[in-house]
N, C-alpha and C positions, 0 to 999 in steps of 0.2 A: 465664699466670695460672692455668690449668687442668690443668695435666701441668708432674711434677718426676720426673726418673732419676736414679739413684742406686746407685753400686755400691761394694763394699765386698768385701776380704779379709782374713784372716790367718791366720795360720804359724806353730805354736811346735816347732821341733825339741829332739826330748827325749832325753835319754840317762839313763839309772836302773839301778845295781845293785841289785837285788831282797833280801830280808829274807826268810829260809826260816821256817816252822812246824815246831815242833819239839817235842819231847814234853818232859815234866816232869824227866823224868830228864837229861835234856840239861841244864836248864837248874841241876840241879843238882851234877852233873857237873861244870859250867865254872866254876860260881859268878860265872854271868850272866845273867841274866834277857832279854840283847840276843840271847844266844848265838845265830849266824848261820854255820850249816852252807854258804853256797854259795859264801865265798871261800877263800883259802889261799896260803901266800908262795911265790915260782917263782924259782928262782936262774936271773937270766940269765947271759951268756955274762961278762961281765965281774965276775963272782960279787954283783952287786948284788942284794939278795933286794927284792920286789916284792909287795905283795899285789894279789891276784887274786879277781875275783869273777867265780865261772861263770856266773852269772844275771843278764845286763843286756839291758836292755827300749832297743830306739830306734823311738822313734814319731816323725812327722812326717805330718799329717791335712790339708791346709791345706782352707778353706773360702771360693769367694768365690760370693756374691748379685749379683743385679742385679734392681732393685726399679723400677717405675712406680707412681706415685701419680697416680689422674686426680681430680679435680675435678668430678664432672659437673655440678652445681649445686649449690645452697647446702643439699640435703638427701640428695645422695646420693654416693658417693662410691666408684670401686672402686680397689683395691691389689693387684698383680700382682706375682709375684716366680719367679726363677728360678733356680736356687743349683745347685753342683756341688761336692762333697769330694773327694778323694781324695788317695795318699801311701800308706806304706808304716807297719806296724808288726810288731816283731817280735822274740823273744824267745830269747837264746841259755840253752846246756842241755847237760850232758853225758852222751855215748850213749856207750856201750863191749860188744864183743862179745867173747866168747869169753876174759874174764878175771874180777875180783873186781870188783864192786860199788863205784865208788869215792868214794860219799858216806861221810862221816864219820859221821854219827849215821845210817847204815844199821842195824837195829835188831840184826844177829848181829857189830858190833860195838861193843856196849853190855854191862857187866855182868849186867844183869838176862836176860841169853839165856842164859847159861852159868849163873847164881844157879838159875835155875827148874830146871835139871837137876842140880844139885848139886856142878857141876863150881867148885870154889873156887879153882884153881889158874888156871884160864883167866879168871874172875871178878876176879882181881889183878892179871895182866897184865892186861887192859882196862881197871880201873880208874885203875892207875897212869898208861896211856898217854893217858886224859882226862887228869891232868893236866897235861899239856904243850898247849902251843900249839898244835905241828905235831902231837901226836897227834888234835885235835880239829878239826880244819882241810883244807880239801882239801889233797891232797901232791901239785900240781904236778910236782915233779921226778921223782917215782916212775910218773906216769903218760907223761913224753918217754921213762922210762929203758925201760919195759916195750915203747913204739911202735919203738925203737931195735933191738931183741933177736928183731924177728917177722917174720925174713924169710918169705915165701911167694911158691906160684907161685899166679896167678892164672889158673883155665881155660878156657880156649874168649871168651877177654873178646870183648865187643861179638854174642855168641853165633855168631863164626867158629872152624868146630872148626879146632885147633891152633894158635890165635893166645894162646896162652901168654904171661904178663906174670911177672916175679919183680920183686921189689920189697920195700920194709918195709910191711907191711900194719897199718894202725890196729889197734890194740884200743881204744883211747880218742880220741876228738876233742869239738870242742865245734861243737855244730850251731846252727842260728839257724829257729826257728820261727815262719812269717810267716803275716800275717794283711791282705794290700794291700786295702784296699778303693776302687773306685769308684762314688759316688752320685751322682746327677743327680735333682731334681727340677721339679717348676710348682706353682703354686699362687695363686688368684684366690681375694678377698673380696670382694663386694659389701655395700655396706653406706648403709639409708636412713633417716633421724631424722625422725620426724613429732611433731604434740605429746604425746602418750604414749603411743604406740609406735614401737619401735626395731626393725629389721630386719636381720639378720644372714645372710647365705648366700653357701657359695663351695664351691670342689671344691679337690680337690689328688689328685694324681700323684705318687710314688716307684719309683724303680727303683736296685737296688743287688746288685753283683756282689760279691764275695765270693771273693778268691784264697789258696787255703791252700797252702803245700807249705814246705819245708825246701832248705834251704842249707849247704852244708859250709863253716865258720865258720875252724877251726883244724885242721888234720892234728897235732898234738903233736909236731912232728917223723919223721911216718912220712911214704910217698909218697904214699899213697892208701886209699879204704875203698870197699868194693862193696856196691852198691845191690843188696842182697838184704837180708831181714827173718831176724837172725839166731833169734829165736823159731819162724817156721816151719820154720829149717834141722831143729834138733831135733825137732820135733811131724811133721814131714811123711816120707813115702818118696820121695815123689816130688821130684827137685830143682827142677822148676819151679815148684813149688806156695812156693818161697822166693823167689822173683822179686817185687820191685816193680815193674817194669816189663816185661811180657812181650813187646815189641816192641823192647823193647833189653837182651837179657838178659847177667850178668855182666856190667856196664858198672862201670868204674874210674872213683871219685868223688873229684874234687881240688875247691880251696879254690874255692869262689862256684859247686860246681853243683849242680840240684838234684837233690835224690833222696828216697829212702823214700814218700812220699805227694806227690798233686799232684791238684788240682779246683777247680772253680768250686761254690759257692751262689747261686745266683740269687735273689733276693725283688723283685717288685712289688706298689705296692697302688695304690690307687683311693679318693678317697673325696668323696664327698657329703654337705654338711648343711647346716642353718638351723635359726636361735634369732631365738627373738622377744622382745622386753621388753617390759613394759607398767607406767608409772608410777602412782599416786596420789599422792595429799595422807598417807596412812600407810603406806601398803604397793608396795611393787615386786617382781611380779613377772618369771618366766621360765621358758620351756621352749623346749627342742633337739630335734632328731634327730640322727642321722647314719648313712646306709648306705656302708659300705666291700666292696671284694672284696679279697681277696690270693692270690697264689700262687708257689708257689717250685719249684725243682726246684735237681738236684744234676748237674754236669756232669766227669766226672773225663777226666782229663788221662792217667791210666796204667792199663795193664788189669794188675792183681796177680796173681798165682800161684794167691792162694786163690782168687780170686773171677773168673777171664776172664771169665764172663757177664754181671755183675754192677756191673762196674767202668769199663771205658771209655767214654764218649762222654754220652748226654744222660737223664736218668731220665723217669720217670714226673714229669708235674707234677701237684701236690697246688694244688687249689683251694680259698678257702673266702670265702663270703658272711656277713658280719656287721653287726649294726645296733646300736644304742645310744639311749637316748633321757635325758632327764634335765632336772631342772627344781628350781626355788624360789624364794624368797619372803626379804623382809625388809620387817621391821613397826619401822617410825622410832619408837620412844619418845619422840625430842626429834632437834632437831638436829644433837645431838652424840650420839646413844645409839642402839644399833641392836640387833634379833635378827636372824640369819639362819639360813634352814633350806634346806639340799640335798641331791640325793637323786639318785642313777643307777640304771641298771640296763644292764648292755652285755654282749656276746658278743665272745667275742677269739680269734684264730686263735693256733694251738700257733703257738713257734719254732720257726723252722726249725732253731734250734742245736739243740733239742730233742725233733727229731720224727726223727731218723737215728741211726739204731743204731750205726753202727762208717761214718761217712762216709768216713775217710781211705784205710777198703779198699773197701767196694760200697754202694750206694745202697737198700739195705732201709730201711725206717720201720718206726717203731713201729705195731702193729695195730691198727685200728680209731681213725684221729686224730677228733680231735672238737675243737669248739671250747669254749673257756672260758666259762664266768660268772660276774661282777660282780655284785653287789651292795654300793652304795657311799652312806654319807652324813654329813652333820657336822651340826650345831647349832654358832652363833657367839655370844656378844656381845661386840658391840664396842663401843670409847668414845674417843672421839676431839675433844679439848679441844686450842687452840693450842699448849702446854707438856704434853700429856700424851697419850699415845695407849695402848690397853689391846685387848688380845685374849683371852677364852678360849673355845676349843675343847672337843667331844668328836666324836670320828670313830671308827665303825664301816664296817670290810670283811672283805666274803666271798669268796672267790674258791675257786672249784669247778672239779676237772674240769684241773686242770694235769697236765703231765709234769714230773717229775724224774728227771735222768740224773746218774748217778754212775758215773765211769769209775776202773779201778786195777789195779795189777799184783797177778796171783794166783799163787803158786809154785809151787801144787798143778797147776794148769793151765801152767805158765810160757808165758803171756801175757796180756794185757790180756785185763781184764774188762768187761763193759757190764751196770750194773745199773740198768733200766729201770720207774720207777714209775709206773703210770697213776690216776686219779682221788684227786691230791692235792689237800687243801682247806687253805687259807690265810685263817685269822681274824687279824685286824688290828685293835683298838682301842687307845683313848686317851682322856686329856686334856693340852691345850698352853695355857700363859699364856704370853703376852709382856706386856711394858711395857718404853715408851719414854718419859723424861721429860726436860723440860728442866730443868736448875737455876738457875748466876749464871754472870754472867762470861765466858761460853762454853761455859761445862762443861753436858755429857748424859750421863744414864745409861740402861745398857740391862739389860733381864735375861730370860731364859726357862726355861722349866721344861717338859721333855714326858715324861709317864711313859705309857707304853705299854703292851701287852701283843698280843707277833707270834706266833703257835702254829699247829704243824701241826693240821688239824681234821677228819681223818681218819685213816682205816686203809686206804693204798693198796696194790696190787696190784702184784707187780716181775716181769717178764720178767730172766732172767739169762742172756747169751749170751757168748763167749769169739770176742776180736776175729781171730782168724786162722783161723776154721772157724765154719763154719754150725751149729754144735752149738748146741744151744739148755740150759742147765744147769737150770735151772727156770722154768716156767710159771705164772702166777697166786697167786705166793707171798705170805701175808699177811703185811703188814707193819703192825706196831702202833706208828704214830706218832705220834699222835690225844695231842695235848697236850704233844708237847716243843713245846720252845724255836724258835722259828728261828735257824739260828746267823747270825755273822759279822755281828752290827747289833746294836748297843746297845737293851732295852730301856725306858732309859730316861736323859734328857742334858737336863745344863742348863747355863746361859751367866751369867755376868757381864760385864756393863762401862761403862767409862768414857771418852768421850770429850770432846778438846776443841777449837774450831773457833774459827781465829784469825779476825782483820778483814780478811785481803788473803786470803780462800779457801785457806788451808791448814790441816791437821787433825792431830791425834795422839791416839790410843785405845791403850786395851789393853783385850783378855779375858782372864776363868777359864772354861774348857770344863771340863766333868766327865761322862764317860760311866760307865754302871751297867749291870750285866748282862748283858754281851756273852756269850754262849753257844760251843762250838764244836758244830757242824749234828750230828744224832744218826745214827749209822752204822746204816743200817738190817738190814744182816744179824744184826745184834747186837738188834735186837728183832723178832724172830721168837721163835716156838713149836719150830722144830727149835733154834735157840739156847741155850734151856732146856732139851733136855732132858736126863736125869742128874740134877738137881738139884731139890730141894724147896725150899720158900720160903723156911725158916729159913737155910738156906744163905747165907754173907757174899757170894761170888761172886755171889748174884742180885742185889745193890744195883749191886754193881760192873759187871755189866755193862748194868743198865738205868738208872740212874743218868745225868744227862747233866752 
């Protein structure tokens, strides 16, 4: 009568060809606003042509709980529970060394690279070759015929001198970029009802590992590709400084092994809190705490060329202590009519995705991490009749003191870049209606409305460092972001619909979704002061490139 167990799983295996980003021109180019640079037709052996997408995502996360409910008495009550995720996710991709570039809408095979030089001859070829199919599309066959043609010897493999390998050596394959996670947690509520006050307090535990590394997916028809970093080959003198793995150096990479990068991230937290509630006859309210700790470290799996010191085995762990508190009120109008008022204020520890410089080579962080601040609150009314339920909203947040990391290939360097922001600020307002009504018959209708406004709300500072050497390119660079957009999320989305609910518990609806204002995120090198310079205001080029 006092104690009920209960456990619970599930599973969803997913399989998903991915949808590239692509520039304007592309999409004019095809004359297709879908246009989707990651697939492309592959003759196989029986000359059957096949399309192909290089970019497919399989995920499988499964989750199961196991939950106790005790009964202590008829005014108190605690709830336990103990849950564990894990499974595999991960994304393939195509790497190629020591050949051409083999995306399609790679930007020096586009018109406008040859246009801006004045080359009109090669500006026709390319434009012509948009329009074909297979000119805008990955060319499968071209990349087995190139893996076919590249005999090599391989030297000193497994780093036994004179253990020589010949073979057809990849320039092109398709790799699989994984992301496995294991989570385990705990977590207790107590909770006791008196006549007007309520009691709320529990703790909770998270720990969760983090496995990154790569897989060799498809050979294109070659025998093998060597776990070296073809970027360092060039940049470096030294040939070990090319090594991903300095304890198994020139090691031959065949299908399902891993190579190029390999580490753990470690994250656990810790947390503590209690909320009280306190009823009236017009007003209800509430106030929380909550003290949490967290800490992470980075644990790599292979000591790199560039980085021996830096790369194998267990880092520094990064601590951090944060609390939160928060509270509010609602004043009953009637018993269908309400206002509600709430308000936070919390400390948040950096992500660990976002507090490591170049994790897949050495375990550097960003300098001087600090924790976040919050500042968060809404005003409600609500209305809530048997056939009619109403919501409207406004919410204000602050959030101060973030990192933003922005990684990408730079030519000039030819190698990845890490461009590193500190003391980013994030304003967030709005207003949100909802209504829900009942009409006849069975029929409901629903509709909401949120118009927003998500803006950078600072001028953060970027570290710029180059992934395959400890060069550092610039230091405390101002960047003037203070009032773009936030990209990749709608400003502002609203809903219609219609639903209807039969007699024997079955239902049919439709919605109108309509998103507004989707932004793409503003490149921050591109608003800087060294950006501009050469140019005066009047200049067209200064909208274009500050413009978002």
């Amino acid at each position: 009568d006092h104690h009920s167990l209960s456990f619970s799983a599930i599973g969803a295996p997913t399989r998903q060809g991915k949808q590239s980003i692509s520039t304007q021109e592309t999409y004019d180019l095809s004359g297709d606003i879908y246009y989707n640079s990651y697939w492309g037709y592959q003759t196989l052996a029986d000359g059957t042509r096949i399309k192909r997408n290089s970019r497919v995502q399989n995920t499988h996360m499964p989750v199961v709980i196991l939950t106790h409910d005790w009964k202590i008495d008829d005014k108190s009550s605690l709830s336990s529970s103990v849950y564990a995720t894990f499974g595999k996710s991960g994304q393939t991709a195509l790497n190629w060394n020591d050949d051409k570039d083999p995306r399609p809408d790679y930007y020096k095979y586009l018109p406008s690279y040859y246009a801006a030089t004045g080359d009109t001859v090669n500006e026709a070829i390319l434009y012509n070759n948009w329009q074909t199919v297979d000119g805008r599309q990955v060319d499968w066959d071209q990349l087995y015929f190139a893996n076919s043609k590249n005999l090599y010897t391989a030297k000193d493999v497994d780093g036994i001198a004179g253990n020589d390998v010949e073979g057809m050596r990849a320039k092109y394959i398709v790799e699989n970029q994984w992301n496995n996670q294991i989570c385990g947690g705990l977590g207790s509520t107590y909770n006791r009802k008196m006549d007007k006050l309520n009691i709320t307090a529990g703790i909770y535990a998270q720990m969760q590992r983090n496995h990154y590394f790569k897989t060799l997916e498809d050979l294109l028809g070659a025998e093998f590709w060597l776990n070296v970093d073809q970027f360092a080959e060039q940049a470096f003198v030294d040939p070990n400084a090319a090594q991903n793995d300095l304890q198994n150096p020139n090691r031959l990479i065949r299908v399902g092994d891993v190579f190029g990068y390999n580490y753990y991230i470690m994250n656990t937290k810790a947390e503590l809190f209690a909320q009280a509630e306190y009823s009236l006859n017009k007003f209800d309210f509430y106030a929380a705490a909550e003290l949490s700790d967290k800490m992470f470290y980075r644990e790599g799996l292979y000591q790199t060329g560039r980085f021996p010191d830096n790369s194998l085995g267990k880092s520094e762990t990064h601590n951090f202590f944060n609390y939160a508190v928060k509270g509010g009120a609602i004043y009953k109008l009637s018993g269908r009519q309400f206002i509600t008022v709430n308000g936070a204020y919390l400390t948040q520890a950096p992500s660990s995705r976002n507090a490591y410089v170049s994790p897949r080579t050495r375990d550097f962080v960003v300098s001087n991490l600090q924790n976040e601040t919050i500042y968060t609150g809404d005003v409600n009314y609500i209305l809530r009749y048997p056939k009619l339920k109403m919501r409207l909203t406004y919410y204000y947040t602050e959030r101060k003191n973030a990192i933003l990391l922005r990684q990408f290939y730079h030519e000039d360097y030819n190698a990845m870049v890490n461009y590193m922001m500190q003391g980013v600020n994030y304003l967030d307002q709005g207003i949100e209606f909802g209504i829900d009504a009942t009409l006849f018959g069975g029929f409901s209708a629903n509709a909401v409305a949120a118009y927003g406004q998500h803006l950078y709300n600072s001028r953060p500072t970027a570290t710029i460092s180059v992934d395959n050497s400890a060069e550092v390119l610039a230091t405390d660079k101002l960047i003037y972001l203070q009032n773009y957009k936030v990209g990749g999320m709608p400003q502002s989305a609203y809903s219609v619909g219609l639903k209807y609910s039969g007699k024997k518990y079955w239902f049919a609806g439709a919605n109108f979704n309509y998103y507004a204002d989707i932004y793409l995120d503003p490149n921050p090198d591109r608003r800087t002061a060294e950006a501009l310079e050469g140019y005066v205001d009047t200049d067209p080029q200064v909208s274009q490139m500050l413009d978002q």
